[in-house]
N, C-alpha and C positions, 0 to 999 in steps of 0.2 A: 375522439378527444382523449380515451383512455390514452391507444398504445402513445401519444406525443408523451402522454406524462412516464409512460415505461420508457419512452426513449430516453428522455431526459436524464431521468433517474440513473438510466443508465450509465452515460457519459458522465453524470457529474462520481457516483463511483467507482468510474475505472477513471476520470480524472482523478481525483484523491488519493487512490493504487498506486498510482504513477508518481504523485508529489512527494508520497509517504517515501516509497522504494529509491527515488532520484535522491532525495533532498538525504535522507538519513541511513538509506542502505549500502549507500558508497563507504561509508565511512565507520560499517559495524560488519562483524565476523559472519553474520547471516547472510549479508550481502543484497545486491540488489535486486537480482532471480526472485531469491527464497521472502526476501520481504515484498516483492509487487506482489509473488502467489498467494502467501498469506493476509496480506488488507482485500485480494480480490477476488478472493472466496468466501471470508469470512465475514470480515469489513474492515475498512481502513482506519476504524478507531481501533480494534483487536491486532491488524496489523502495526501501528502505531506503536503500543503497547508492548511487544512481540519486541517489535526494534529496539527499541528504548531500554529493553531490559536486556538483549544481546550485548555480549561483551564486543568492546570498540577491536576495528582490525588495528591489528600491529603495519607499520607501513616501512 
């Protein structure tokens, strides 16, 4: 029963990684690399944060 809930856990934050980095990392100087690595190591509310405060890319 544990590992189900480590699995889950799991999926649900490298899904989050990936929405934080898709959704907002395209669209800032960090980019989308550097912001999935940092919500998915850290966590994706730090990740979040991280982006948010990166300055937007020039396009």
């Amino acid at each position: 029963m544990e590992e189900i809930i480590v699995v889950i856990a799991f999926v649900i934050w490298y899904a989050l990684s990936l929405v934080i980095s898709e959704t907002m990392g395209k669209s800032r100087k960090i980019g989308v690399e550097w912001s999935f690595f940092i919500s998915f190591v850290f966590s994706p509310l730090i990740g979040l944060f991280v982006t948010l405060l990166s300055d937007k890319a020039r396009k």
